[in-house]
N, C-alpha and C positions, 0 to 999 in steps of 0.2 A: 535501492539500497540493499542488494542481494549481491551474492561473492558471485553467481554465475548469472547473466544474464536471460532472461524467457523471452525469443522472438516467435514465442511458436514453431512450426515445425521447421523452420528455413531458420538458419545459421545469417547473422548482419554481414553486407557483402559480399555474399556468392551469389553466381552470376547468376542469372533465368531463364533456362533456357525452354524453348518450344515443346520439345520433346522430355520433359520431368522426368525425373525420378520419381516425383512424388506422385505421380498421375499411374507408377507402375507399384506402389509399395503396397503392401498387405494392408499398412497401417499406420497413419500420423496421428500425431498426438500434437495437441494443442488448450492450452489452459487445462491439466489436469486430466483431458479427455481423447481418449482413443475412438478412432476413426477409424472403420473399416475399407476396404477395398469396394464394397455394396456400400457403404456409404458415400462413401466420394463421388461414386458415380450416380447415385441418387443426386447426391448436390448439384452435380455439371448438368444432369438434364434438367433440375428444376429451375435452376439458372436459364439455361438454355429455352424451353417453353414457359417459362414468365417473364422473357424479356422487358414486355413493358411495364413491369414492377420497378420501382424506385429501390436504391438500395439498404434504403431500410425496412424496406416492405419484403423484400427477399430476405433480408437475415432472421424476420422475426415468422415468413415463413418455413424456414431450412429448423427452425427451433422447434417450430411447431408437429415439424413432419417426425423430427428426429427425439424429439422431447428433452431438449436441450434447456432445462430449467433449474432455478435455485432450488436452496429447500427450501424457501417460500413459497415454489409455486410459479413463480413469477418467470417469463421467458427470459435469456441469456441473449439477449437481441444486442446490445453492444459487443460482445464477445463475436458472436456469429458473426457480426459485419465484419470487425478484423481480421475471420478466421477470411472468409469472402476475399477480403482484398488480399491475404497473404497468399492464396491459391488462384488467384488474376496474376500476381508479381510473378508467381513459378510456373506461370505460364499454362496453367490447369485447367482456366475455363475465364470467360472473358464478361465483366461485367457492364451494365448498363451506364450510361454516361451519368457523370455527376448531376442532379438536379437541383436549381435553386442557386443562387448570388457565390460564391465560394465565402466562406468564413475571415471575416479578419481575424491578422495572430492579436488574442490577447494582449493588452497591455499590462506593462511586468511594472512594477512599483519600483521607484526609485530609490538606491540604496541609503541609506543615512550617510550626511556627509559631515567631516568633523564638522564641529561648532554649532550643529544645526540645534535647537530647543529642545529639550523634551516635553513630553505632551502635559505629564502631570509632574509636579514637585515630588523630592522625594520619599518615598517610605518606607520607614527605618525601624528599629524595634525586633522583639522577638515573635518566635513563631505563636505563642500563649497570648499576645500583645492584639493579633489582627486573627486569632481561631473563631469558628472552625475554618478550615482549607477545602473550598471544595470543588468540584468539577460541573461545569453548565455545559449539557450540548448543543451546538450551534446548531441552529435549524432557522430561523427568520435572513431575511436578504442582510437586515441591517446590521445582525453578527456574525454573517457571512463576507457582508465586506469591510466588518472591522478586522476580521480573523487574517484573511485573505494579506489586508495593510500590512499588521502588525508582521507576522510571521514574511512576508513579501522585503521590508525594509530592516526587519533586527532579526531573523536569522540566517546561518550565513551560508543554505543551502538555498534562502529561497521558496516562496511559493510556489510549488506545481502541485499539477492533478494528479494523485496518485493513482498506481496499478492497483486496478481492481477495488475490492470493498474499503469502506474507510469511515470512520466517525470522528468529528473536531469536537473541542471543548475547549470551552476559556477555563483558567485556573482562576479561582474569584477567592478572597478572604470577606470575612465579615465585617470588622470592626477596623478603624472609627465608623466607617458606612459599609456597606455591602462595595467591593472595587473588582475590576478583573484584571488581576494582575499578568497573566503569561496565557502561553498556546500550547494545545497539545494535540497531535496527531496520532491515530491509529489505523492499523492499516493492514491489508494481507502479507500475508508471510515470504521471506525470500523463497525463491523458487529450488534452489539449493544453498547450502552452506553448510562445507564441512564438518568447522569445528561442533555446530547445534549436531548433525545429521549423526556426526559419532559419537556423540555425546547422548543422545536420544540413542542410539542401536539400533534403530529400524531399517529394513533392505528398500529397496526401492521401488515394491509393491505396500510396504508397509505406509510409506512417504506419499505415495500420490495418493493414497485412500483417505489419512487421516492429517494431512497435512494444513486443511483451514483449520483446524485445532487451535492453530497457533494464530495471533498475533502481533504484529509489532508496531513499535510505539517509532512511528517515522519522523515524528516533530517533537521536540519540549525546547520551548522558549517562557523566558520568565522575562521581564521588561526591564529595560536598563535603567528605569529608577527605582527599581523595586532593589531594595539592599537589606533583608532578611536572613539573615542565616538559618539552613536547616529547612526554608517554605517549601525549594524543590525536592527533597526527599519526603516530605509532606506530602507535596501534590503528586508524588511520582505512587505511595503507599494507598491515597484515596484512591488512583487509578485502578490500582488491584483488587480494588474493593469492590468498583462498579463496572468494569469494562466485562466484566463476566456476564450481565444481567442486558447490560445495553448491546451487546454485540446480539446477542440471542435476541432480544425484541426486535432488533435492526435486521439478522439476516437470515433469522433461525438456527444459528450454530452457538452450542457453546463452547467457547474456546477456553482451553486449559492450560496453557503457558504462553505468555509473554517473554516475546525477545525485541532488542534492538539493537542498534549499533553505534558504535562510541568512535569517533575521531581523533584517535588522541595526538594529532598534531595541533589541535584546538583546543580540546577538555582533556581531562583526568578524569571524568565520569564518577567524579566522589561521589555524588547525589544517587546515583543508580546501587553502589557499594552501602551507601548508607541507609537504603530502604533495600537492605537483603537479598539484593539480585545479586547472581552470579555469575562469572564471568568464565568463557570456555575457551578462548584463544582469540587470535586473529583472522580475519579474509584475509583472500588474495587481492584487494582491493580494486575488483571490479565491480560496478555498479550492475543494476538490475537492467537497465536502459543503458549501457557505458557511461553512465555518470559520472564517476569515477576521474573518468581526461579534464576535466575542467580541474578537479583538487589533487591532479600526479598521482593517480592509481595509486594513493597511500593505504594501505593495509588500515581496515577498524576493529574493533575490539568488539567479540560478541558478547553479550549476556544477557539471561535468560532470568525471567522469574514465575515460577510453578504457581499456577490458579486453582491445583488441584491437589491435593497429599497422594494419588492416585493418576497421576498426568499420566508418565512413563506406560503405567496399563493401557492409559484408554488411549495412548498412540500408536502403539503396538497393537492396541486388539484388533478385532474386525470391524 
């Protein structure tokens, strides 16, 4: 869901050849992170004399060498694997054969089809009717695979694994009983996007430095018997409230603005308008991954809401 696409250092579709460019550059960059010319070739010999390492066991070695770590601490071993396979494709260094059954593709949840039942009857009323509004994050298998369902069959991107960091939560009300009424996704930030990027002022040393700052909110679905006026600008305002506190337990950053992206061949994004976000223009409407060719590259509507009276500073600063 970003206006410019991140494949790492290689551009989607160009050719790979034997002899790289990338095998002669000073310096690639990939997730954020610059790569020296000692480094790369640190990586092809340690490839090279650990052959018989599996390729997980080599990415979370190359983390290790390199100190390729969150701010938790914790190594970047998913990253380094695709850094691994995107420098095998350009032809940079050749890795050890896959190990183990190959993966079935997930199965994708079938879409709703008219006429089909809704789960629960409907629930109607105002927002004071079913308060307080509040946000649970998913973390047990069994509301992971109701999350997974819901957002799979009633929204109409679809459930995927998002790039990079991400935290779910059901939107739940209280009253008549405790219910979960909608899905909400958050997630790393596009990798570029103009309208944010001029909107923020920062150069593009300021952008790769403080750029997990930010957030964006990749999912909000409310469920189609849920008929409340005003619940999603609720649940969209709790968000603001706790996404600052959970992002920082979850990956050690705290992030101080919230952006997403509005479709508005779909929505009018009143709910975003109505919990005080603000809106900066449009993308070029390409996806992060080319996502974009499945809905004709329509341009979306960015907007942004401040976590902090003080954001603008702390993106800019050091």
């Amino acid at each position: 869901m970003s206006e410019r696409p991140w494949m790492g250092p290689f551009k989607a579709g160009e050719s790979r050849a034997e002899d790289s460019e990338v095998g002669k550059a000073k310096e690639v960059r990939f997730c954020g992170r610059a790569f020296t010319s000692e480094e790369l070739e640190l990586i092809r010999e340690t490839v090279h004399d650990c052959s018989g390492l599996s390729r997980t066991e080599l990415a979370y070695t190359i983390c290790e060498l390199l100190e390729w770590k969150r701010p938790t601490g914790r190594l970047k071993g998913r990253e380094a694997h695709e850094f691994l396979e995107e420098l095998e494709a350009a032809g940079v260094l050749h890795l050890p054969s896959r190990q183990g059954p190959e993966k079935k593709p997930r199965e994708k949840v079938a879409p709703a089809q008219p006429g089909d039942p809704l789960e629960l009857p409907p629930l109607v009323g105002a927002v004071k009717d079913v308060a307080p509004v509040d946000l649970e994050i998913v973390k047990t298998p069994e509301a992971r695979l109701q999350w997974r369902e819901w957002v799979g069959r009633y929204h109409y991107l679809g459930c995927k694994v998002p790039f990079g960091a991400h935290l779910r939560y059901f939107v739940t009300v209280a009253r008549p009983e405790k219910l979960r009424v909608g899905c909400v996704q958050v997630s790393s930030p596009s990798w570029r996007m103009a309208a944010r990027d001029q909107w923020i002022g920062w150069d593009e040393e300021q952008r790769v430095r403080n750029l997990q700052k930010i957030v964006q909110n990749s999912r909000f679905l409310l469920m189609p018997w849920v008929r409340i006026p005003h619940l999603a600008s609720a649940a969209l305002s709790r968000l603001a409230k706790t996404i600052t506190d959970d992002w920082e337990a979850q990956y050690a950053i705290r992030p101080v603005l919230l952006e997403t992206l509005v479709d508005r061949a779909h929505f009018k994004g009143t709910c975003y308008r109505a919990a005080n976000w603000v809106a900066l223009g449009e993308t070029t409407g390409r996806g992060r991954m080319d996502e974009g060719r499945k809905h004709g590259l329509a341009p979306k509507e960015v907007l942004v809401y401040p976590l902090h009276r003080k954001f603008r500073e702390l993106l800019l600063g050091p």
